[in-house]
C-alpha positions as CSV (number, residue, x, y, z in Angstrom):
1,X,0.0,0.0,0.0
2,X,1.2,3.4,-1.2
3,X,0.6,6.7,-1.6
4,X,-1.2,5.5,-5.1
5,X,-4.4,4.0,-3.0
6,X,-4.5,7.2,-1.2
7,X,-7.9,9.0,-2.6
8,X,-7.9,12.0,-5.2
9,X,-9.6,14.3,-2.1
10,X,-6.8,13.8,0.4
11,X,-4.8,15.7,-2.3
12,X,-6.6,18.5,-1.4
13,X,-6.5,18.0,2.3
14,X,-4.1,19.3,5.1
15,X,-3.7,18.0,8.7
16,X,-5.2,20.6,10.6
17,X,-2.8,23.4,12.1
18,X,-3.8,23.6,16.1
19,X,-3.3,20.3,16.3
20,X,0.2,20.2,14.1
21,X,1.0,22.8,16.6
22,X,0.0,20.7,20.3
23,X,2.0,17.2,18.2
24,X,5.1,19.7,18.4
25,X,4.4,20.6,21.6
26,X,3.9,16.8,22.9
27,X,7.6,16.3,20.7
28,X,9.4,18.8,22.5
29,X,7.9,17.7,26.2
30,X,8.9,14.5,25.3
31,X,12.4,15.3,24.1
32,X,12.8,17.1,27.9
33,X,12.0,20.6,26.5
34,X,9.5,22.9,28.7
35,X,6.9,24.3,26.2
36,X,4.2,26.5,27.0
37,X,1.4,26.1,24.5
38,X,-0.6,29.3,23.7
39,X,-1.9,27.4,20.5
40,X,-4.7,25.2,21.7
41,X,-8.1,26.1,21.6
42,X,-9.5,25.0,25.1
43,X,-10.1,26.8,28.4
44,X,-8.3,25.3,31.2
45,X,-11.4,26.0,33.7
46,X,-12.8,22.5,34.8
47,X,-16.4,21.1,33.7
48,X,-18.7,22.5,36.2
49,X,-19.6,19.7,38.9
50,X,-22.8,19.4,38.4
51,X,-22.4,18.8,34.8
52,X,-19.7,16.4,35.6
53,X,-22.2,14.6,38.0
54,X,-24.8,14.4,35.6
55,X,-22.2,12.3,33.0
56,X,-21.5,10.4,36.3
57,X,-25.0,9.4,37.5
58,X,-25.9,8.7,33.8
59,X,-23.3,5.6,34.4
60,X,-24.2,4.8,37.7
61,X,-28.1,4.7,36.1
62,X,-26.4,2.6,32.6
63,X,-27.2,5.0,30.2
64,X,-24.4,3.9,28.5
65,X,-26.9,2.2,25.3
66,X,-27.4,3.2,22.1
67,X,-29.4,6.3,21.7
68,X,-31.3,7.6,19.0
69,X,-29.0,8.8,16.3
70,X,-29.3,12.7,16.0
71,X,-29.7,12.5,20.2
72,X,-32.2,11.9,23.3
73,X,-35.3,13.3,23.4
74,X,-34.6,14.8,26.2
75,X,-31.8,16.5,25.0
76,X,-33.5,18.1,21.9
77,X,-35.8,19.6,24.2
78,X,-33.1,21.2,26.3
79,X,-31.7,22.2,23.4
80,X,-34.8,23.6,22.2
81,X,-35.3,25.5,25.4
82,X,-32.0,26.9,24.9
83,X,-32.6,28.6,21.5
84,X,-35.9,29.7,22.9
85,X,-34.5,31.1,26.0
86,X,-30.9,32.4,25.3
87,X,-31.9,33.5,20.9
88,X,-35.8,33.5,20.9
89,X,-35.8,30.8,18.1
90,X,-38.3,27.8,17.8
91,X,-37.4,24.8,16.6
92,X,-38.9,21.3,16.5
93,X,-37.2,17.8,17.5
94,X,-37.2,17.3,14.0
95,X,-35.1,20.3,13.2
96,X,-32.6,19.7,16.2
97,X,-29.2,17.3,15.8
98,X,-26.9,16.2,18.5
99,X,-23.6,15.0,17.1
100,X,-20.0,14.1,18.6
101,X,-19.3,18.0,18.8
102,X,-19.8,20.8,16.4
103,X,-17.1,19.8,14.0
104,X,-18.9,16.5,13.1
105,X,-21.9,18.6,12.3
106,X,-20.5,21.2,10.4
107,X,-18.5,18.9,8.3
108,X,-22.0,16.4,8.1
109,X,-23.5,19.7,6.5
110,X,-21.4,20.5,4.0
111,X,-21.0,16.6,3.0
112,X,-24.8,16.2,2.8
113,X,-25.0,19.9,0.5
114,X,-22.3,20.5,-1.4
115,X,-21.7,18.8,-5.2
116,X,-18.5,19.1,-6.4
117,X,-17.3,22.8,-7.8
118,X,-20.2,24.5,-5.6
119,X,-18.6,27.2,-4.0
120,X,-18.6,27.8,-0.1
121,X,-17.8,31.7,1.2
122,X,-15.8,31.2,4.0
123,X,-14.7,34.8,5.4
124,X,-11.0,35.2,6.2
125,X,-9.3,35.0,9.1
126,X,-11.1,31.7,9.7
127,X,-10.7,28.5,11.8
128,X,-8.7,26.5,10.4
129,X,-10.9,23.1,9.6
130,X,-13.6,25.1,7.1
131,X,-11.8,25.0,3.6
132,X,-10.4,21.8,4.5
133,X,-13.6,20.7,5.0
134,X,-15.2,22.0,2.0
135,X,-12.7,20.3,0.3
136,X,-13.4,17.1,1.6
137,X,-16.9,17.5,0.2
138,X,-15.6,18.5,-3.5
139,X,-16.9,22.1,-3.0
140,X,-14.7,24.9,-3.7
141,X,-13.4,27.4,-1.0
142,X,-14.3,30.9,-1.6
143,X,-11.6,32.5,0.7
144,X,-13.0,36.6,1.3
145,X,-10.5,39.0,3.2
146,X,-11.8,40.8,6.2
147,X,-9.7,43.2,7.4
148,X,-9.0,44.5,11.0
149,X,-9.5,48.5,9.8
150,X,-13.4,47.1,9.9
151,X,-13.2,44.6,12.7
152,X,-12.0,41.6,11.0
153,X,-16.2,41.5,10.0
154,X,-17.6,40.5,6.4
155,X,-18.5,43.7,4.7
156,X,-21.6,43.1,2.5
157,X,-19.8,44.6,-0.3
158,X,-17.1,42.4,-0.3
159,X,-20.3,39.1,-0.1
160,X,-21.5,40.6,-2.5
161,X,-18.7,40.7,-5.0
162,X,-18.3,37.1,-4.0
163,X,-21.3,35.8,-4.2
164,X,-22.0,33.7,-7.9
165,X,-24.6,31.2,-9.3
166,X,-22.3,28.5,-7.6
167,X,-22.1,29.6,-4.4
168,X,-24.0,27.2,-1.9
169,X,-23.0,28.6,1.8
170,X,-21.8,31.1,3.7
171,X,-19.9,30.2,6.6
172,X,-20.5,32.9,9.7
173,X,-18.6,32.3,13.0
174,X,-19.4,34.9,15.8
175,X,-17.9,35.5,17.9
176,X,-15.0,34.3,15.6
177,X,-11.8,32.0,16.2
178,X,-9.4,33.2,15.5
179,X,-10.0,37.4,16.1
180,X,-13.1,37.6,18.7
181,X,-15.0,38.9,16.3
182,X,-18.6,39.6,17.4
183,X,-21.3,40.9,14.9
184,X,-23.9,43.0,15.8
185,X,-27.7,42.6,14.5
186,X,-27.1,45.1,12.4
187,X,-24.1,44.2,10.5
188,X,-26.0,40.7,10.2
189,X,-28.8,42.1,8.5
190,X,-26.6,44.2,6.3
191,X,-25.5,41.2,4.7
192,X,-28.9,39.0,5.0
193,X,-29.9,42.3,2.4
194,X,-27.7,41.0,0.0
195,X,-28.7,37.3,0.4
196,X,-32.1,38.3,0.3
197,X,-31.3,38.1,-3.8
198,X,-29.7,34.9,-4.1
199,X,-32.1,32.2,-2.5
200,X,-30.1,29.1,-3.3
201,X,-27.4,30.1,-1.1
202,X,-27.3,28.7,2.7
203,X,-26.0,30.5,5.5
204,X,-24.3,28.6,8.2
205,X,-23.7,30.5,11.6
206,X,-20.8,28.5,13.9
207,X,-22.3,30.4,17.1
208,X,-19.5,28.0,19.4
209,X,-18.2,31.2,21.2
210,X,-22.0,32.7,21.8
211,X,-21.3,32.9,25.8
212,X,-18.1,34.4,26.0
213,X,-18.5,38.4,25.3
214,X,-16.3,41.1,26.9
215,X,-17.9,44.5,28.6
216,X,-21.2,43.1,28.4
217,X,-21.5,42.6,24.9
218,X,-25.2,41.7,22.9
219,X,-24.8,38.8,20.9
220,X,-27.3,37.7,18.0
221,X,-27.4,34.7,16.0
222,X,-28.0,34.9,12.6
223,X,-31.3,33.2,11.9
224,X,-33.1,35.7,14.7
225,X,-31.0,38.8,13.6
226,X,-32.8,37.9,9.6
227,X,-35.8,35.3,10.5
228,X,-36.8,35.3,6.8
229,X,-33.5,33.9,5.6
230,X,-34.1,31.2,9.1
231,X,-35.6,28.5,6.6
232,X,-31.8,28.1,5.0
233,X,-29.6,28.6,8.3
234,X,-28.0,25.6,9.7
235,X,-27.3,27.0,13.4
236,X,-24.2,25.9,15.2
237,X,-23.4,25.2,18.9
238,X,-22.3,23.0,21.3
239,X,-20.9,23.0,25.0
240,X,-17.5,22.5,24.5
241,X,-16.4,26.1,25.0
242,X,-19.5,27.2,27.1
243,X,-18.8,24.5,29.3
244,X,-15.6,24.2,29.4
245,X,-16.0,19.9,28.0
246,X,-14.3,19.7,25.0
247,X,-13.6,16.4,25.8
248,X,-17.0,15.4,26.2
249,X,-17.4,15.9,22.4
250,X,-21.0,17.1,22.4
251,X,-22.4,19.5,19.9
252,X,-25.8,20.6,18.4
253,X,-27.0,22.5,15.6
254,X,-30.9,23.0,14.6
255,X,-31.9,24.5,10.9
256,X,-34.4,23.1,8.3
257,X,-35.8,19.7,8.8
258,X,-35.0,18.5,5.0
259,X,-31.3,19.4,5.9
260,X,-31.2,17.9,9.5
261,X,-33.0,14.7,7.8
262,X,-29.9,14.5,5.1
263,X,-27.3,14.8,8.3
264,X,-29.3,12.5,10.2
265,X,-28.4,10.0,7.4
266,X,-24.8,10.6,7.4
267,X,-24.2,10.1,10.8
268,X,-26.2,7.1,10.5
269,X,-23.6,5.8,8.8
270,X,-20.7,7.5,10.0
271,X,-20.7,7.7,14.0
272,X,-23.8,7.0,14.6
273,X,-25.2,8.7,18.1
274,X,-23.0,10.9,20.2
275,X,-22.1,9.8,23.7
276,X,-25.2,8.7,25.6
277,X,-23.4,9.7,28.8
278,X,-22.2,13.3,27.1
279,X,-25.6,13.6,26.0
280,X,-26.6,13.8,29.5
281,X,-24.2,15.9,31.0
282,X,-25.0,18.6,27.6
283,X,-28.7,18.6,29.0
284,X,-27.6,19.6,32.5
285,X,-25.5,21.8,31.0
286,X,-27.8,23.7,28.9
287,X,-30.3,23.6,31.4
288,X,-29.1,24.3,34.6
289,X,-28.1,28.1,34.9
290,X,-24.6,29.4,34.2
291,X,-23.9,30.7,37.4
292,X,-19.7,30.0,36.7
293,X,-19.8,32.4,33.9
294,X,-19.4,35.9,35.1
295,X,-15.9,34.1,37.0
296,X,-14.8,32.7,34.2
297,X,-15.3,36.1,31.7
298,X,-13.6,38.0,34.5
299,X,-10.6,35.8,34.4
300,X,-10.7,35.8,31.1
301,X,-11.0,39.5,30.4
302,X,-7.7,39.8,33.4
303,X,-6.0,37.5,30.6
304,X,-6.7,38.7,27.6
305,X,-5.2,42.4,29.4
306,X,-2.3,40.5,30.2
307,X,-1.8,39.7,26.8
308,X,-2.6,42.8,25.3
309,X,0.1,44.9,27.5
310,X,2.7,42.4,26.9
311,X,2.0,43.0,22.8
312,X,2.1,46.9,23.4
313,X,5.4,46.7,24.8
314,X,7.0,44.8,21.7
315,X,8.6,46.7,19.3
316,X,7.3,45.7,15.8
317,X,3.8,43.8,17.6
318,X,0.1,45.7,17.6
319,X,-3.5,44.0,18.8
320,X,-7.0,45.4,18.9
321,X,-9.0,43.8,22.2
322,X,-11.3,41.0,21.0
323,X,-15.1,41.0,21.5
324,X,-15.2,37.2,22.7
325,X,-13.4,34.1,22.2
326,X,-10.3,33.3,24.0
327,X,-7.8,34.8,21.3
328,X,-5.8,37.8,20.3
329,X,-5.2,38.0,16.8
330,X,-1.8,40.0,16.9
331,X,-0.4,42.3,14.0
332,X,3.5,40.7,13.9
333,X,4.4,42.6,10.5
334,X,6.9,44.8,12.5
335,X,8.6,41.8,13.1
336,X,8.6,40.4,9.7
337,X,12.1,41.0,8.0
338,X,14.0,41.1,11.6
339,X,17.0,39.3,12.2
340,X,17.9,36.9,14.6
341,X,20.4,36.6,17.2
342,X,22.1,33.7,14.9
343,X,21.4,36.1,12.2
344,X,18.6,34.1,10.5
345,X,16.0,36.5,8.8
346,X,12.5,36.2,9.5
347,X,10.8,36.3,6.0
348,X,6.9,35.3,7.4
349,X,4.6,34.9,9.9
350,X,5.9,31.2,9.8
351,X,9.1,31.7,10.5
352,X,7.9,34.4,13.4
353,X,6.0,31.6,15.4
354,X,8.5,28.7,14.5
355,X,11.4,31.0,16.0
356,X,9.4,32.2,18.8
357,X,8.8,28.0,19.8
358,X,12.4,27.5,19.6
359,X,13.4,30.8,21.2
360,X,10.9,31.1,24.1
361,X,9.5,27.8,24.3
362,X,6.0,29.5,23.6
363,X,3.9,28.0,21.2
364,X,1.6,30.5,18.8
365,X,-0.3,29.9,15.7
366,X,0.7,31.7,12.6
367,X,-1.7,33.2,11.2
368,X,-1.3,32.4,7.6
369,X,-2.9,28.9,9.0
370,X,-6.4,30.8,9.7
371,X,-6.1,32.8,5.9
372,X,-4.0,35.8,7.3
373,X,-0.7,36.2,7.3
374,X,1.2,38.7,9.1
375,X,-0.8,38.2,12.3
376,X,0.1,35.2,15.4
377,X,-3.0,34.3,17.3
378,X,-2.2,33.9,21.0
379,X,-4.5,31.6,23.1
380,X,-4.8,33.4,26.2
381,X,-7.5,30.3,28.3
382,X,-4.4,29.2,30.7
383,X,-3.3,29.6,34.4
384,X,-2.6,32.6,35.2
385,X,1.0,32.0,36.3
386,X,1.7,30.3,33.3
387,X,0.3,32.6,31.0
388,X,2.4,35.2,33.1
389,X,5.4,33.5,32.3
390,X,4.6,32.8,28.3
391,X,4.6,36.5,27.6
392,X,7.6,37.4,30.3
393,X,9.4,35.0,27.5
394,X,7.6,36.1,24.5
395,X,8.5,39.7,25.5
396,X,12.5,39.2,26.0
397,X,12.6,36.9,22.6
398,X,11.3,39.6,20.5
399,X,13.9,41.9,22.2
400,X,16.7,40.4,20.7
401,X,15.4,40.7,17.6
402,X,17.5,43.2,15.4
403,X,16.5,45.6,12.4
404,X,18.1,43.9,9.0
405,X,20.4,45.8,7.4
406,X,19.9,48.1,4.4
């Protein structure tokens, strides 16, 4: 077996960078290096208990059977009660899909919709899995710059210049990995306007981040920010970063019945039903109030300050202050053409983060992995100490950095 077996569509497919990036890490650990990753996209806060005691007493009670496919009915109803509560949206069991997190879902969607050469809008910077993904599925990425003069947001010019007979989704992630993004109803509706005139074209909104806002920031989902564009929204969540239980691999998404029928299908054949015992510690979690949340976006906002003044104090480094997420998205440009100590030029973002690992022993994302170079995203979800320590090293690595010579 060779390369030669290996199908046509893998051609077209990269491993995915966050997780190149905590492989390295687990290399260097291993090798007796101390690496501190600011890469990773998980918040280091615990599950809350009783969330965790929920997963537990599903065990002790042996729900650990098959469920039904697309999830309990129990847990569509929570779920339901959660779109009604938290985005004033309705939707029936059979418009509601519980899958082994909201990656599985997203990349069910776009298998079960996209034909090969239909053409998915996928605003840049983006997380890293969507064009992969869409090229999984045969589609074509349709990669649209955002820029951080407006925000890092989709203008609906720029949609609308991208939009063509071909184009089958739009991909909206708010608040967005990697910049904290967060869109208001008003900039939604801006571009629902111009989708208004294309009525073949989908709109998925990746709403993962929905909890964590900064200064008391209003969040709206797409499909209530343009309810007559909410019969072709595929709406996307899942308590992995609410909850702090990535590991628990539990995600939902709720949108038109034809479509949830067609992923319904494909998991049915893929995975099957996610975790019985996930399953119920997601309904405790969506239905039990958050009362951990105002800690944990205090701790986080203390971080993401950290991480901020440490970037204003390098010399060639700028940041604007994310709405949500757990992210800066930094400006490293200055720092693009300097010279190292062993008089190595930096000629990219790459080489910025790869020097910066070696250097510091602080692991960032280019961001040429998320569509953008020029920028490092910095994960900022991490003890405090630690995180202290990252940008002490970050800081006095960037310091020996030297202008080139003209």
């Amino acid at each position: 077996m060779n390369n030669n077996h290996i199908a046509r569509r893998m051609q077209q497919v990269r491993p995915s960078p966050t997780a190149a990036i905590s492989d390295r890490v687990r290399e260097l650990e291993a090798a007796g290096r101390r690496v501190i990753n600011l890469g990773e996209g998980e918040l280091d806060f615990a599950t809350p208990q009783p969330i965790a005691y929920a997963g537990i007493a599903a065990i002790i009670g042996e729900q650990t059977k098959y469920t039904a496919v697309a999830g309990t009915a129990s847990l569509k109803t929570a779920i339901a009660q959660k779109f009604l509560r938290d985005n004033q949206l309705t939707f029936t069991h059979s418009e509601i899909i519980a899958g082994s997190g909201a990656k599985q879902l997203i990349f069910n969607a776009l298998l079960a919709t996209v034909d090969p050469g239909q053409q998915v809008i996928i605003p840049a910077p983006y997380w890293v899995s969507y064009p992969d993904m869409v090229a999984i599925a045969e589609g074509e990425p349709v990669i649209v710059p955002c820029h951080e003069a407006h925000g890092w947001k989709l203008q609906p010019d720029d949609l609308a210049k991208a939009l063509t007979p071909q184009t089958r989704w739009l991909i909206l992630n708010s608040p967005g990995n990697p910049t904290g993004a967060l869109y208001s109803m008003d900039e939604l509706r801006a571009l629902a306007e111009v989708l208004s005139d294309w009525p073949n074209v989908m709109i998925m909104a990746d709403d993962i981040y929905e909890p964590l806002r900064y200064g008391g920031a209003a969040f709206t989902t797409f499909a209530a920010a343009a309810p007559e564009l909410a019969g072709r929204t595929l709406t996307i969540n899942g308590v992995s970063k609410s909850h702090a239980m990535t590991g628990w691999r539990l995600g939902y998404a709720a949108g038109p019945a034809w479509l949830i029928a067609a992923m319904q299908v494909l998991q049915s054949q893929s995975t099957s039903n996610p975790s019985s015992i996930s399953q119920a510690a997601a309904e405790a979690a969506l239905v039990q109030p958050p009362t951990f949340l105002a800690g944990w976006i205090d701790k986080l906002e203390q971080r993401q300050q950290r991480v901020l003044t440490m970037i204003a104090e390098i010399d060639g480094m700028s940041a604007r202050a994310p709405e949500g997420a757990f992210y800066v998205f930094a400006n490293c440009q200055g720092l693009i053409g300097r010279v190292t100590p062993a008089g190595d030029v930096l000629e990219d973002d790459r080489a910025v983060a790869a020097w910066l690992l070696a250097e510091s022993g602080v692991a960032v994302l280019h961001g040429s992995a998320f569509g953008t170079p020029g920028y490092l995203r910095i994960a900022y979800a991490i003890n405090d100490a630690v995180l202290d320590e990252a940008c002490l090293k970050l800081a006095a690595a960037a310091a020996t950095l030297r202008q080139a010579e003209k």
